[in-house]
C-alpha positions in Angstrom: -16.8 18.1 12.3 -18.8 15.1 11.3 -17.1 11.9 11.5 -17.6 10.5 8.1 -18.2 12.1 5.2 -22.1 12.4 3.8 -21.2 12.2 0.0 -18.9 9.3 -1.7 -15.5 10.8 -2.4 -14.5 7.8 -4.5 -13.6 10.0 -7.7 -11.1 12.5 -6.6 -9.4 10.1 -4.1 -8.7 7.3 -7.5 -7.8 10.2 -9.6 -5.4 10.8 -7.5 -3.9 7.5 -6.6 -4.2 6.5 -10.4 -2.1 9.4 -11.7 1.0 7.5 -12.3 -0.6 4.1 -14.2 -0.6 6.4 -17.4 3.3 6.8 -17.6 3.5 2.8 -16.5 1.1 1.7 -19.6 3.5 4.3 -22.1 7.0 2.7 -20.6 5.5 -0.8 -21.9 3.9 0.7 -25.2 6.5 2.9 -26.5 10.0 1.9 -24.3 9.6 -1.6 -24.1 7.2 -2.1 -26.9 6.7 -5.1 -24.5 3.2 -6.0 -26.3 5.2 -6.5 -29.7 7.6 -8.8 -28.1 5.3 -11.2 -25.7 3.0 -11.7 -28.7 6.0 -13.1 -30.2 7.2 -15.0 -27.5 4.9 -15.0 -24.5 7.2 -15.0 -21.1 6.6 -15.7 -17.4 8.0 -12.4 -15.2 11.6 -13.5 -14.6 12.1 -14.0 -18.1 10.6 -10.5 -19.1 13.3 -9.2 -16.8 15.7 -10.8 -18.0 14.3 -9.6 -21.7 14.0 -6.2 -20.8 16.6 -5.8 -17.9 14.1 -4.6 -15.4 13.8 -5.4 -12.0 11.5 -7.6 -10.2 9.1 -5.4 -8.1 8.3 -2.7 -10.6 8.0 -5.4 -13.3 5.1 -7.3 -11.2 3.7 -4.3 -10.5 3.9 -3.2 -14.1 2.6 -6.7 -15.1 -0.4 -6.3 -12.6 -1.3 -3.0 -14.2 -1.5 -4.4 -17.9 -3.8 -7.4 -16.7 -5.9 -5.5 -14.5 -5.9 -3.0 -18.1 -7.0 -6.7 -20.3 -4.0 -6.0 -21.9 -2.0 -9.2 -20.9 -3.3 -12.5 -19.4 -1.6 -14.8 -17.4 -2.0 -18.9 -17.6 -1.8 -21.3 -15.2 1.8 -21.3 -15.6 2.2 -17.7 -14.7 3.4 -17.0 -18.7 2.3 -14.0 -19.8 0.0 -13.5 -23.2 -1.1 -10.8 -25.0 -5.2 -10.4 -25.3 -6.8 -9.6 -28.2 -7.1 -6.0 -27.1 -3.5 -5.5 -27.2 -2.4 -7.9 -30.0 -5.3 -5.5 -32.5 -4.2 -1.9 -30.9 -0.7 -2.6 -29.5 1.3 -4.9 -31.4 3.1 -3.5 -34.5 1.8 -4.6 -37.9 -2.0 -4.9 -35.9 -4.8 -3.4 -38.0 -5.0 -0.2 -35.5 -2.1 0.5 -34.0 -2.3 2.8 -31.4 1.7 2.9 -30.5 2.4 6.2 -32.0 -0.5 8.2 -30.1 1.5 7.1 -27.0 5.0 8.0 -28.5 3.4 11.5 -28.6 3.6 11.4 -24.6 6.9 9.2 -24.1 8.9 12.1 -22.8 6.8 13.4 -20.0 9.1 13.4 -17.1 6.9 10.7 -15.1 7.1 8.5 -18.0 10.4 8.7 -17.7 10.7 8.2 -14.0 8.9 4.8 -14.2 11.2 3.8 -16.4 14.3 4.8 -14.1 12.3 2.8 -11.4 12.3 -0.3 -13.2 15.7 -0.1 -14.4 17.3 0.7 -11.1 14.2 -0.5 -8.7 14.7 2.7 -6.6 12.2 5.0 -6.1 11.9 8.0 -8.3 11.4 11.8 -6.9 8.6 12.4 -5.3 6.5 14.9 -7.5 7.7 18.5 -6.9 10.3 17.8 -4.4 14.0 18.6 -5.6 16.7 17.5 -4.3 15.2 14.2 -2.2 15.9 10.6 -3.4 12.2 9.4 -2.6 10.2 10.3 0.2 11.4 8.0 3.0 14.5 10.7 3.1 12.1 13.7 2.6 10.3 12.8 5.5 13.3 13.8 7.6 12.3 17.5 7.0 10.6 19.2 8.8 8.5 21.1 6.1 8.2 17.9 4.0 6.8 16.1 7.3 4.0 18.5 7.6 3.2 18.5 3.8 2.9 14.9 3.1 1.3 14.3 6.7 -1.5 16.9 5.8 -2.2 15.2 2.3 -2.2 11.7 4.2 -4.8 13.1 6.7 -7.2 14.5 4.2 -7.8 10.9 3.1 -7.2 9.3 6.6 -10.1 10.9 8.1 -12.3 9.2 5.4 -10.6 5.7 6.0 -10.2 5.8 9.7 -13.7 5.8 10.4 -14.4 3.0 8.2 -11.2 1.1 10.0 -13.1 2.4 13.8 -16.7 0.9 12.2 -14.9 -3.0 11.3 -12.8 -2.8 14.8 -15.6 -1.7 16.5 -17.7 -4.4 15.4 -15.4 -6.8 17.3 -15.1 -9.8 14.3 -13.3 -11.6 16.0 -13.2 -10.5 19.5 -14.0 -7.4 21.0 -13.0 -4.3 20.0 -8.7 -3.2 20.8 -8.2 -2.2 24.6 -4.9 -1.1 23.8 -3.8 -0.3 20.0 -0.1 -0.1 19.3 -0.7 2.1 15.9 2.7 1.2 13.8 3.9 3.8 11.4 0.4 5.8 12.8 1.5 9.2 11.2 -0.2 12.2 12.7 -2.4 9.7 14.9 -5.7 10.1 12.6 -6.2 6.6 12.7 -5.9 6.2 16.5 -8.0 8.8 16.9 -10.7 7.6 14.7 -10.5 4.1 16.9 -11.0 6.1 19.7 -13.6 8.0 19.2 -15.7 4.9 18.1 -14.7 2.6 21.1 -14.8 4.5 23.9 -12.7 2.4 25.9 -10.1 1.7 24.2 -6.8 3.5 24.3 -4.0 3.7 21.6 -0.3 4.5 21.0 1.0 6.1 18.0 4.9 5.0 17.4 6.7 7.7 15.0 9.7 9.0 13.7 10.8 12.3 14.5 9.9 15.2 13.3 6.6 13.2 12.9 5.9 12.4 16.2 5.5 16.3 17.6 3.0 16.3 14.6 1.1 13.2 16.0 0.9 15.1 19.8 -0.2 18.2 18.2 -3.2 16.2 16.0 -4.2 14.3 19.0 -4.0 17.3 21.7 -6.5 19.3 19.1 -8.6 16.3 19.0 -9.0 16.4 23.0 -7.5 12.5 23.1 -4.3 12.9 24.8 -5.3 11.2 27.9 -6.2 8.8 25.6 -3.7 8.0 23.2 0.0 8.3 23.7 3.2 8.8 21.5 6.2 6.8 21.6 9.1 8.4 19.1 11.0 5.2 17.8 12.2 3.8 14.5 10.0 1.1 13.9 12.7 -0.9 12.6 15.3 -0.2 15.0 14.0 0.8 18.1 11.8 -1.4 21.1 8.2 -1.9 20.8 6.1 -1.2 23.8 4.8 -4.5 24.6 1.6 -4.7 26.6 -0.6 -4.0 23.8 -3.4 -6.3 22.7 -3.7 -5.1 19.3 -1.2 -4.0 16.6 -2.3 -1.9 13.5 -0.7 -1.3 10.5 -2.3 0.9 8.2 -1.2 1.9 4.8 2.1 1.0 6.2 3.3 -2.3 4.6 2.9 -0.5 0.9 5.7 1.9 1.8 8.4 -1.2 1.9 9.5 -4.5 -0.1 8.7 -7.5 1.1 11.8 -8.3 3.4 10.9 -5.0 5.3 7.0 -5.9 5.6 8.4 -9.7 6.9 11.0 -7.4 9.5 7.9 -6.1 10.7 5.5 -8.2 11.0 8.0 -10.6 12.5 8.8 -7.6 15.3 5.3 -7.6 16.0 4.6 -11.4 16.8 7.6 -10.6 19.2 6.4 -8.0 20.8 2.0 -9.3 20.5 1.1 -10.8 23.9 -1.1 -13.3 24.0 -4.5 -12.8 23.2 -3.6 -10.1 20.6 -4.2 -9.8 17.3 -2.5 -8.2 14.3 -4.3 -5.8 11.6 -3.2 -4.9 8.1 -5.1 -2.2 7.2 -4.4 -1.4 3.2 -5.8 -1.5 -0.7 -5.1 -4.8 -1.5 -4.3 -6.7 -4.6 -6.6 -9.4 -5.7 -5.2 -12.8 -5.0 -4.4 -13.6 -9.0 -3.0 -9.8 -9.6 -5.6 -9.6 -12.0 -6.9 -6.2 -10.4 -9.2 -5.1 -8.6 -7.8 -1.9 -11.6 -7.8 1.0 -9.3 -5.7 -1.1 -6.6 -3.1 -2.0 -10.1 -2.9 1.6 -10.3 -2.6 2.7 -7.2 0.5 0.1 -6.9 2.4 2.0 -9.7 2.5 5.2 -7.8 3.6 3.5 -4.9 6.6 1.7 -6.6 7.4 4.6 -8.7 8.3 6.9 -5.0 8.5 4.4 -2.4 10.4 0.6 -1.4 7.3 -0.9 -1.1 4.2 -1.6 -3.6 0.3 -3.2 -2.7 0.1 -6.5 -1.8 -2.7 -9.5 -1.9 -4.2 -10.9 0.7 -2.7 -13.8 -0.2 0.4 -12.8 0.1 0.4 -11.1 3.5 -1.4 -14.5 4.7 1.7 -16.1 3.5 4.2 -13.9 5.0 2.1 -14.7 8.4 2.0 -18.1 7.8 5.5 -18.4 8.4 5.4 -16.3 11.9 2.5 -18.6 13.0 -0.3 -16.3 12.6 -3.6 -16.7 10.4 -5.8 -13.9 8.7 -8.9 -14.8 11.0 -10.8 -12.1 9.3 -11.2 -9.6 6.5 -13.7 -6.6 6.6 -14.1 -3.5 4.2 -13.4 -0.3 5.6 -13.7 2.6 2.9 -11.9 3.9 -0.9 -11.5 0.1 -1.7 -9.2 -0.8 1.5 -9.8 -3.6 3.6 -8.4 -4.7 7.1 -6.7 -7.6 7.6 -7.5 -9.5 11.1 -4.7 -11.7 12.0 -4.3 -14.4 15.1 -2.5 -16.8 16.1 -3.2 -20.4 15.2 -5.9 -22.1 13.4 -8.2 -21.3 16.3 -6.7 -17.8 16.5 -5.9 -16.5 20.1 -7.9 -16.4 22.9 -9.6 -13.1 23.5 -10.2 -13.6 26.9 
């Protein structure tokens, strides 16, 4: 199997990560008829929850969506204004309104989940799944496991080895000799790393069932002298602690912001020195004013998990606090980035 792919898959991997942003821009048409009312009275994001009584995270995200769209803008102040876009096509009494060809759709049932999400801000059912709250308790099953694990590998093997090219690079330092792979899923991502630096080593620490998925993947791969398996909740349960680098990828979007601080905060703890920190993930821009497939991406992840994307900024913030800076930030591949953070304004010593 080659190790990346020889054609640009960009395409089908955004239609798929944009299908939600259609039933978020149809909650704020139709539902909220949120253009009609900011127009009138243009609103910073607490106040449009307090408007609308919805919550906080799928409000942002919803607000992120509609900028990145150049439906709203936001000032210096963070108030929220219509464009002219929306104020001609989206506002009632404009010349063209467009309202009523989204009515036509207002009842599709993931219109309707969004809408639950940012009335309750939990996570609606994850498409085709019955019976489950959100995926976080679907992953418990066995069969569930193995589904969404599969689908997650058929785009991790195009991102890990754009994650393996920037680590392998070494910016800064030199490439992991000993990768603690957070929330690593089947292992695709650890394996990718290993494959490109041949002397590193890795450990993938899962949840069960999906840590007999992660032995299986890496046994077929040939790496298991290579890379281990701990089974632990990453919340919960000890970190191994004599690993120089720690990797998170496409991990933080799955949780809110006190979850993401839990983590990263566990990580410091459990970093020796000289190690550094990676956030691998589609990030937001620092303004929220796009980039428009990461704004869409978002959507879907609010509408079935805790979590949404973040900015750089952000992230840099959250570390800030722990004593860490982002020392580096390189593109990897489908618009994600990783995130190289130290400790320090000097960062750690690699040495």
């Amino acid at each position: 199997m080659p190790s990346q792919p020889a054609t640009d898959p960009t395409a089908i991997y955004r239609a798929r990560e944009s299908l939600a942003a259609v039933d978020a821009l149809t909650v704020a048409i139709v539902h909220l008829d949120l253009f009609t009312s900011v127009a009138d009275d243009p609103a910073d994001l607490p106040a449009l929850c307090r408007r609308f009584s919805i919550r906080p995270r799928p409000a942002d995200t919803l607000c992120t969506l509609l900028v990145a769209n150049g439906l709203l803008r936001r000032d210096d102040d963070g108030i929220v204004h219509v464009t002219d876009l929306a104020r001609e096509f989206l506002v009632a009494g404009g010349p063209f309104d467009a309202r009523p060809y989204y009515a036509s759709i207002a009842d599709k049932p993931g219109v309707a989940d969004f809408l639950k999400v940012l009335r309750t801000d939990r996570p609606a059912n994850w498409p085709g799944e019955q019976g489950e709250a959100d995926w976080h308790a679907a992953m418990q099953t066995e069969a569930f496991a193995e589904s969404f694990t599969a689908a997650m590998d058929c785009r991790g093997r195009v991102l890990g080895p754009g994650l393996a090219t920037a680590l392998a690079v070494g910016q800064p330092g030199a490439p992991p000799r000993r990768m603690l792979d957070i929330g690593g899923g089947s292992g695709v991502y650890s394996i990718a790393v290993a494959r490109a630096c041949p002397t590193a080593r890795a450990t993938v620490l899962e949840a069960s069932p999906i840590d007999r998925i992660a032995r299986r993947t890496i046994a077929a791969a040939g790496l298991h002298d290579r890379i281990d398996v701990v089974t632990a909740d990453m919340f919960t349960d000890p970190w191994p602690s004599d690993h120089d680098t720690h990797l998170f990828s496409n991990v933080l979007h799955d949780w809110n912001e006190a979850d993401c601080r839990r983590l990263l905060a566990k990580s410091v703890a459990s970093l020796p020195k000289g190690g550094r920190l990676l956030v691998h993930d589609m990030l937001l821009d620092d303004d929220k004013s796009g980039p428009l497939w990461a704004a869409e991406y978002s959507v879907l992840l609010t509408t079935v998990t805790q979590g949404r994307l973040y900015s750089a900024a952000e992230i840099a913030g959250w570390l800030a606090d722990l004593g860490l800076a982002i020392a580096a930030r390189g593109p990897t591949a489908l618009g994600r980035s990783v995130l190289i953070a130290t400790r320090g304004p000097q960062g750690w010593s690699t040495t």
